[in-house]
MIDOSE-1310 file (N, C-alpha, C; in nm, 2 decimals, decimal comma, always signed):
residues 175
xxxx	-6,41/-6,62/+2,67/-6,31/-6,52/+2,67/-6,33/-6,41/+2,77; -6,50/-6,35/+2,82/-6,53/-6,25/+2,89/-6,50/-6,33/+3,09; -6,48/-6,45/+3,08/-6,48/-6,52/+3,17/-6,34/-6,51/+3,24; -6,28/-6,52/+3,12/-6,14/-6,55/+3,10/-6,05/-6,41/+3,17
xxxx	-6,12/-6,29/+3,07/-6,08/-6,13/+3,14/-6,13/-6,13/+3,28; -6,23/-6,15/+3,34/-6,31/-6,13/+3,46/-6,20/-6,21/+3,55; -6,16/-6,30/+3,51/-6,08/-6,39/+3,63/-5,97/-6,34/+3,64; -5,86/-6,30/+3,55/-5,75/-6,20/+3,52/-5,72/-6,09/+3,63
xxxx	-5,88/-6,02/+3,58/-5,89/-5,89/+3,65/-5,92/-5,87/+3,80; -5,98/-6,02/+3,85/-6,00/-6,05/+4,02/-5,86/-6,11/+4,04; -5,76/-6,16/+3,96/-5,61/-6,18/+4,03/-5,53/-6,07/+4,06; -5,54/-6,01/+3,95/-5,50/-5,88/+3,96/-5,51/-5,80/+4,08
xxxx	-5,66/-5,78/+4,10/-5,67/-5,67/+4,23/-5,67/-5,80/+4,37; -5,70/-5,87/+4,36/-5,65/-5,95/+4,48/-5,47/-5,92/+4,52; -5,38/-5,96/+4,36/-5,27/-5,96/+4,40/-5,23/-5,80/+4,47; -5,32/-5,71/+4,40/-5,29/-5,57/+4,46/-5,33/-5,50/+4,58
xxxx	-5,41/-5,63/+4,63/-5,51/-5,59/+4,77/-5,38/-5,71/+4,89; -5,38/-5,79/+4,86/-5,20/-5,84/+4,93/-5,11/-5,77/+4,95; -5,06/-5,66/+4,81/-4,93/-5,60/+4,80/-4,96/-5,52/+4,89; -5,06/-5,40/+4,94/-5,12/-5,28/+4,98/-5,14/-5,40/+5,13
xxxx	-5,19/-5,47/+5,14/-5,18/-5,54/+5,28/-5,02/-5,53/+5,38; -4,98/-5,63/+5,27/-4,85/-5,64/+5,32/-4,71/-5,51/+5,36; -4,78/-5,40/+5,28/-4,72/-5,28/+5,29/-4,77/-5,20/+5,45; -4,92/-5,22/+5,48/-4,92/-5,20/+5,59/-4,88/-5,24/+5,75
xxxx	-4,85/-5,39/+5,66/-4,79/-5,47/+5,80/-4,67/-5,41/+5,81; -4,64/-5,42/+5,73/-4,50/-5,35/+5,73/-4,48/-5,27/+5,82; -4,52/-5,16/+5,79/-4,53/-5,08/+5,89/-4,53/-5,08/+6,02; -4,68/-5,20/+6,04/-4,69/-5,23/+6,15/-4,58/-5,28/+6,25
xxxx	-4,49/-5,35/+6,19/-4,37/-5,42/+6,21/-4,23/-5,32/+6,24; -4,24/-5,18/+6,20/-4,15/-5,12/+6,21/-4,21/-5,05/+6,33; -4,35/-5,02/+6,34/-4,38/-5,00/+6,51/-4,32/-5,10/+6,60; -4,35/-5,20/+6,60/-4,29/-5,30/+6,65/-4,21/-5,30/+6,69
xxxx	-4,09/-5,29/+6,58/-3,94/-5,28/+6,62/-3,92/-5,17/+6,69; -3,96/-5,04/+6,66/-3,97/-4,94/+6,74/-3,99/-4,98/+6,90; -4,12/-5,01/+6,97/-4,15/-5,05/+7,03/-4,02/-5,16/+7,12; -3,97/-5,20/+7,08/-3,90/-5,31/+7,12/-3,78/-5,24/+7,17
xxxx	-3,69/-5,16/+7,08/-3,61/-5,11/+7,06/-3,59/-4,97/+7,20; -3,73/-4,95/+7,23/-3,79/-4,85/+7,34/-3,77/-4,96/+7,47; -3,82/-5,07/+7,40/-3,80/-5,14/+7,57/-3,68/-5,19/+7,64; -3,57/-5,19/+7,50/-3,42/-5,19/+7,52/-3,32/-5,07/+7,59
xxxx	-3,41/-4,96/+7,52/-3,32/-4,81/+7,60/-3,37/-4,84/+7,72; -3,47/-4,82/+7,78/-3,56/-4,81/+7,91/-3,50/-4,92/+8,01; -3,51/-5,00/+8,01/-3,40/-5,15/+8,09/-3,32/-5,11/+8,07; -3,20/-5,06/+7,99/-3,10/-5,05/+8,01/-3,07/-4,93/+8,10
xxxx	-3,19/-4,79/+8,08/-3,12/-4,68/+8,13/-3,16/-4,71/+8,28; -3,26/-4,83/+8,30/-3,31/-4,79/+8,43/-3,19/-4,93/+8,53; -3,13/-5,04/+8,43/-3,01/-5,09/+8,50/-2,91/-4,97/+8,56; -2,83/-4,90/+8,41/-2,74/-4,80/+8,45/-2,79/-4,67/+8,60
xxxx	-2,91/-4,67/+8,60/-2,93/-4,54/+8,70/-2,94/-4,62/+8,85; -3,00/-4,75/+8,78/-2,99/-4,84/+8,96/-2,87/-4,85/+9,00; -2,75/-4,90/+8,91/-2,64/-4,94/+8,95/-2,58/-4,77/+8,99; -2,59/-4,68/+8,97/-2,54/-4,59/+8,97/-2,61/-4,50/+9,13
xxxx	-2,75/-4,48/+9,14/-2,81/-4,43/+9,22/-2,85/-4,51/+9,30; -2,87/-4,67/+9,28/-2,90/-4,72/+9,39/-3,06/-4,76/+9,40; -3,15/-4,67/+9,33/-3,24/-4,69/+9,28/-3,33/-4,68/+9,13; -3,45/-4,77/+9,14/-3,49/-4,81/+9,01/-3,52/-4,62/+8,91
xxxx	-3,58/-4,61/+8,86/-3,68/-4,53/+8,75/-3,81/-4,60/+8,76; -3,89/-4,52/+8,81/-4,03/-4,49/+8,86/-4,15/-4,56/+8,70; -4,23/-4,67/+8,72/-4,28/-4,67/+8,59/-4,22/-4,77/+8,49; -4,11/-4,83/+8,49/-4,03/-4,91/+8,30/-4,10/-5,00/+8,35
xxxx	-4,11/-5,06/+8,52/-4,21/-5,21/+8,48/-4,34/-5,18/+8,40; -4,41/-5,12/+8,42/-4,55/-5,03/+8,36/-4,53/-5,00/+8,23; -4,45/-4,99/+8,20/-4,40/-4,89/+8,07/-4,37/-5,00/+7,97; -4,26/-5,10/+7,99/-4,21/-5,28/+7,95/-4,32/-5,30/+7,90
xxxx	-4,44/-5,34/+8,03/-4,53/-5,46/+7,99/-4,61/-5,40/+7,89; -4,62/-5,27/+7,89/-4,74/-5,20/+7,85/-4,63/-5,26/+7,67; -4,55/-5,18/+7,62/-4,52/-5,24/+7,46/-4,46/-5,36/+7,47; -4,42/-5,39/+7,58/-4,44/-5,58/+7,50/-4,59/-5,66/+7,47
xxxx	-4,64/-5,62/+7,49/-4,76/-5,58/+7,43/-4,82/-5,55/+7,29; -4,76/-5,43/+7,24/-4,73/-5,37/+7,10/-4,67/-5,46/+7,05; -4,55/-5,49/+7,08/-4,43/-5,59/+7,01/-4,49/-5,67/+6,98; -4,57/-5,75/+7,06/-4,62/-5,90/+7,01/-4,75/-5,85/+6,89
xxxx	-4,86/-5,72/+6,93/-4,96/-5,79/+6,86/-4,95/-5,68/+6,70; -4,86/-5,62/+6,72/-4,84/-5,53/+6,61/-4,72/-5,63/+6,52; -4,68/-5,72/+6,53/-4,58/-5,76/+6,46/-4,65/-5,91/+6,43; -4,76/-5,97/+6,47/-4,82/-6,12/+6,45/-4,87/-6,13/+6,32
xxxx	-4,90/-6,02/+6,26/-5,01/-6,04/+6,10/-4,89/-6,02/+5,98; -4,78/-5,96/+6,05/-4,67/-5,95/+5,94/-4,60/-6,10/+5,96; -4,60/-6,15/+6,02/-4,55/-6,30/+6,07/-4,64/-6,42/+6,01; -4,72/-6,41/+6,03/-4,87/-6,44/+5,97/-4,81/-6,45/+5,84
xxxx	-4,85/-6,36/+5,74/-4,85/-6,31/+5,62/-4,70/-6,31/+5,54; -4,62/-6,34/+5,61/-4,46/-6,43/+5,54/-4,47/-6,54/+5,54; -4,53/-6,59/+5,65/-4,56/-6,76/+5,63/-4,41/-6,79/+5,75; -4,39/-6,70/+5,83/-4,22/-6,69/+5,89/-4,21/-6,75/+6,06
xxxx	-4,40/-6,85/+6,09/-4,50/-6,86/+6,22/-4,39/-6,99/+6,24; -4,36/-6,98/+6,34/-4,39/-7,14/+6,41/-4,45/-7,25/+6,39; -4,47/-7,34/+6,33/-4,48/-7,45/+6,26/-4,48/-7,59/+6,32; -4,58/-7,66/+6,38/-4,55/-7,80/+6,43/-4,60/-7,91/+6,32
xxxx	-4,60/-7,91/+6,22/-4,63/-7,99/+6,09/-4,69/-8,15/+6,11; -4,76/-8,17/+6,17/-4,76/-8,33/+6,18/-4,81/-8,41/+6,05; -4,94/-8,33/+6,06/-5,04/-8,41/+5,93/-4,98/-8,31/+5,82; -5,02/-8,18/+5,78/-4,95/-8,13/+5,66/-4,82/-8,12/+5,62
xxxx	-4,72/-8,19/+5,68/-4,59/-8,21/+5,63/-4,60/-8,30/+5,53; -4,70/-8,41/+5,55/-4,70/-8,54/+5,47/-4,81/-8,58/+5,34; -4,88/-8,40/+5,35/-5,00/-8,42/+5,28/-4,97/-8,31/+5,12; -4,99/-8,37/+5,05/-4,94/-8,28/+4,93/-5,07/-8,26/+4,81
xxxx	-5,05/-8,11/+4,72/-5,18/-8,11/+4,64/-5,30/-8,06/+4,70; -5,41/-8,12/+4,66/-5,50/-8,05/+4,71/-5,57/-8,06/+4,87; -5,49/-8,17/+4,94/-5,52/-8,23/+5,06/-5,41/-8,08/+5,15; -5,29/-8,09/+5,09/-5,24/-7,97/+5,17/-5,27/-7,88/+5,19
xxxx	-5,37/-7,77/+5,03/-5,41/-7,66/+5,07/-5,53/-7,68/+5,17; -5,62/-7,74/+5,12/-5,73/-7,82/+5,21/-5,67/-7,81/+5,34; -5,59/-7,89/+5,41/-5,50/-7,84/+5,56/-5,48/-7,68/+5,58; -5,40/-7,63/+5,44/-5,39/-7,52/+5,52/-5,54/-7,44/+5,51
xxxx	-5,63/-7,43/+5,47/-5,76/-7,39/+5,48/-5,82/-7,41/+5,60; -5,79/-7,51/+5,67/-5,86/-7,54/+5,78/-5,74/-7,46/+5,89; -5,64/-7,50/+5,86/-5,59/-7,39/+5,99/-5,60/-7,28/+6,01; -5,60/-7,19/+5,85/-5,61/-7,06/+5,88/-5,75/-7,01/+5,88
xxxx	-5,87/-7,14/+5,90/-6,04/-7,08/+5,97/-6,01/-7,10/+6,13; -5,93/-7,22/+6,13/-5,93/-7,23/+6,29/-5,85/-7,07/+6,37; -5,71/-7,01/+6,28/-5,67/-6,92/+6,33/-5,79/-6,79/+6,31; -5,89/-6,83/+6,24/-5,98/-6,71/+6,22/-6,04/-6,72/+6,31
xxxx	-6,13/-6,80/+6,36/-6,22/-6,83/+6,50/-6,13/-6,77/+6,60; -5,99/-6,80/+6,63/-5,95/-6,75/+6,74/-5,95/-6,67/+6,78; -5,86/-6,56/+6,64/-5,86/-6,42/+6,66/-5,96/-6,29/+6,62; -6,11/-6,37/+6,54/-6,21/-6,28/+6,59/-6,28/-6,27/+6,70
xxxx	-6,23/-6,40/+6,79/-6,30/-6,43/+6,92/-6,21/-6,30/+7,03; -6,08/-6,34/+7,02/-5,99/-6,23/+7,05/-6,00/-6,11/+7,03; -6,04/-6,04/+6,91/-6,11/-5,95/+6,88/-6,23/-5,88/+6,90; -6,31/-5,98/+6,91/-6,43/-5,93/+6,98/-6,51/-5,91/+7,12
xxxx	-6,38/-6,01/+7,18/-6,38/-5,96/+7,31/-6,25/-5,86/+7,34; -6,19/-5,83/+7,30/-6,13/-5,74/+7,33/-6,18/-5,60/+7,32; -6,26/-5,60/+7,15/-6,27/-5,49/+7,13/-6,40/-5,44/+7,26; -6,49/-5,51/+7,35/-6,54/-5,47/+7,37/-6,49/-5,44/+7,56
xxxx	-6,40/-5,51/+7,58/-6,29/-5,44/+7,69/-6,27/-5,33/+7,66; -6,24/-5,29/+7,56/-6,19/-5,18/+7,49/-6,27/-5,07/+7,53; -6,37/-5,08/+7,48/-6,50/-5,01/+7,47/-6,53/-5,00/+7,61; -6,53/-5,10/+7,74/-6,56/-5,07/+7,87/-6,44/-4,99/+7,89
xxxx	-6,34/-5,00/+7,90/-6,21/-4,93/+7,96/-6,23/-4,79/+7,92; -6,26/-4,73/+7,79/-6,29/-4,67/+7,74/-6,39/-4,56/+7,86; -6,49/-4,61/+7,78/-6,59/-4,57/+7,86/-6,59/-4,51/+8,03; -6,52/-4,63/+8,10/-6,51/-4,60/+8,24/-6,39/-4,48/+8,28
xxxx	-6,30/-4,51/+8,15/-6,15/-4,38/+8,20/-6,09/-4,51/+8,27; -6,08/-4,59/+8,30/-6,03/-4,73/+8,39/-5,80/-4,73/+8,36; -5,77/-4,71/+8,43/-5,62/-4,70/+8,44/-5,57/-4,81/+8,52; -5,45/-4,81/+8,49/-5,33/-4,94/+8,49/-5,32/-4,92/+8,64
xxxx	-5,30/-4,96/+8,67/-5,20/-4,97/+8,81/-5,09/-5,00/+8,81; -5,00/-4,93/+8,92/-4,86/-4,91/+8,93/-4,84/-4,81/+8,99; -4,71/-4,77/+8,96/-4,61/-4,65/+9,01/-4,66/-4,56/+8,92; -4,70/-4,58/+8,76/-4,72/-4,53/+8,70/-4,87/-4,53/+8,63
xxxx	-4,94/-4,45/+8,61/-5,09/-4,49/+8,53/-5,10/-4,45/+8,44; -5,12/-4,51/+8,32/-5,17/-4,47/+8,21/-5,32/-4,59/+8,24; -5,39/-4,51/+8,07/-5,53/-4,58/+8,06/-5,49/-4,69/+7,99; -5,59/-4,79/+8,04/-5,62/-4,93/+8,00/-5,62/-4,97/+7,84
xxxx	-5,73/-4,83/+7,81/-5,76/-4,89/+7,66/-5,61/-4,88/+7,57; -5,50/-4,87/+7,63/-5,37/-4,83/+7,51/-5,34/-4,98/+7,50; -5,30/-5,06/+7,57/-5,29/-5,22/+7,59/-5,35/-5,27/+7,53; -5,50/-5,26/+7,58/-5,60/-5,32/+7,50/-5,62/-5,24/+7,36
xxxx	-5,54/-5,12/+7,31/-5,63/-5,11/+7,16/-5,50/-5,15/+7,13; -5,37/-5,22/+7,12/-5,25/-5,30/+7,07/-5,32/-5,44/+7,02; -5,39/-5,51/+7,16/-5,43/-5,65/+7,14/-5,54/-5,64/+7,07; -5,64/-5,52/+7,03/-5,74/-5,55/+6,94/-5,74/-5,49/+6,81
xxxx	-5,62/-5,40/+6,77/-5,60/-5,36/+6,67/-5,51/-5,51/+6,58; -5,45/-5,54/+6,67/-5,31/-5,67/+6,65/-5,41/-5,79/+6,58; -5,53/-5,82/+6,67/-5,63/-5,91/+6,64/-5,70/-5,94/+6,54; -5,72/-5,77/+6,45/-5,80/-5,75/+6,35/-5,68/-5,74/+6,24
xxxx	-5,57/-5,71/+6,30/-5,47/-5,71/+6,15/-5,47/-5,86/+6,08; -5,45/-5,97/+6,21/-5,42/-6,10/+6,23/-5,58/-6,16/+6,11; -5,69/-6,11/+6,13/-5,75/-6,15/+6,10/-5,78/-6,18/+5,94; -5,72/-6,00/+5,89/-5,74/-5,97/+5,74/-5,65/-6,05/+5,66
xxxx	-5,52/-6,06/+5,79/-5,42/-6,18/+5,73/-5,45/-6,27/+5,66; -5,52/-6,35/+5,77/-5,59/-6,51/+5,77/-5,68/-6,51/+5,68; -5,78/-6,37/+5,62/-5,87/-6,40/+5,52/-5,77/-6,40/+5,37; -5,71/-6,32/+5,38/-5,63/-6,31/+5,27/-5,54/-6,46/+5,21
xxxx	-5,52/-6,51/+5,36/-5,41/-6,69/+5,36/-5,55/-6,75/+5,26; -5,67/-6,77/+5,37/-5,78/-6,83/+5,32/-5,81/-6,83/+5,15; -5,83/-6,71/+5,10/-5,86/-6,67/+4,98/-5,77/-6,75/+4,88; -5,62/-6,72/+4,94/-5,50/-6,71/+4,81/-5,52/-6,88/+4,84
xxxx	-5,54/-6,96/+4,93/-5,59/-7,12/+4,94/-5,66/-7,18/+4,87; -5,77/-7,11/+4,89/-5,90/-7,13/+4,83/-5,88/-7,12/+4,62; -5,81/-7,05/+4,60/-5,78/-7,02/+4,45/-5,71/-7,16/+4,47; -5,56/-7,17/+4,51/-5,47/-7,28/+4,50/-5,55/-7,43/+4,49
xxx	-5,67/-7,39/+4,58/-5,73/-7,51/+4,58/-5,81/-7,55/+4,46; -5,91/-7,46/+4,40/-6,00/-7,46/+4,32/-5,90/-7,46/+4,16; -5,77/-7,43/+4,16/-5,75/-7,43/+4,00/-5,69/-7,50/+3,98
């Protein structure tokens, strides 16, 4: 029965450590959209001032790359975490039960390897850029580390994702 409560009580705060997950991605995703939405005024005001002046606005190429950027790595762990990814199904389309979770177990260690590797080298770009003051080049300079703390923040969201996929698997598989 004490076995019985103990197991209850670890669904419980798992399901509550997801909900509080997923609430942050959220967020993360409304930067995102933000972000995107910024890259929409900007191109657009710097078409209207070309067509109008004849010339660009100093910096949107700089400014673009820099949150499409944000866009991609701030919005991947909420993507992740709906299950809402791109999909090429070969083998797990046809595998059902415990061979499926088993599949998805293994993709989401394979997506773990990638994106702590991604992470860990980024974080430590990070840390050199950092360190040095190291800026963008262009018309316009900002520092390095803003780019790179997008892809290494994005990396570690991606990751807690993937532990979280792993875990809620790992149960699916085990009960």
């Amino acid at each position: 029965m004490e076995a019985l409560e103990l197991s209850a009580r670890r669904v419980r705060l798992i399901g509550k450590i997801e909900s509080s997950w997923g609430k942050v991605l959220r967020v993360l995703a409304g930067a995102s959209a933000l972000c995107l939405l910024a890259i929409t005024l900007i191109v657009s005001t710097d078409v209207i001032v070309r067509a109008i002046t004849g010339r660009p606005i100093i910096g949107v190429y700089e400014i673009t790359g820099l949150l499409l950027g944000a866009v991609f790595f701030l919005a991947i762990g909420t993507v992740e975490f709906r299950g809402e990814q791109l999909k090429v199904d070969i083998l797990s389309a046809r595998a059902r039960g415990r061979t499926a979770e088993a599949l998805r177990i293994l993709d989401a260690l394979a997506g773990f390897a990638f994106f702590s590797l991604l992470f860990a080298t980024g974080a430590i770009e990070w840390l050199t850029a950092y360190r040095g003051g190291f800026m963008e080049r262009g018309m316009v300079e900002f520092p390095t580390t803003v780019p790179l703390g997008a892809l290494v923040f994005g990396s570690a969201a991606m990751c807690v994702t993937l532990l979280l996929r792993i875990s809620r698997s790992l149960r699916q598989l085990l009960a």
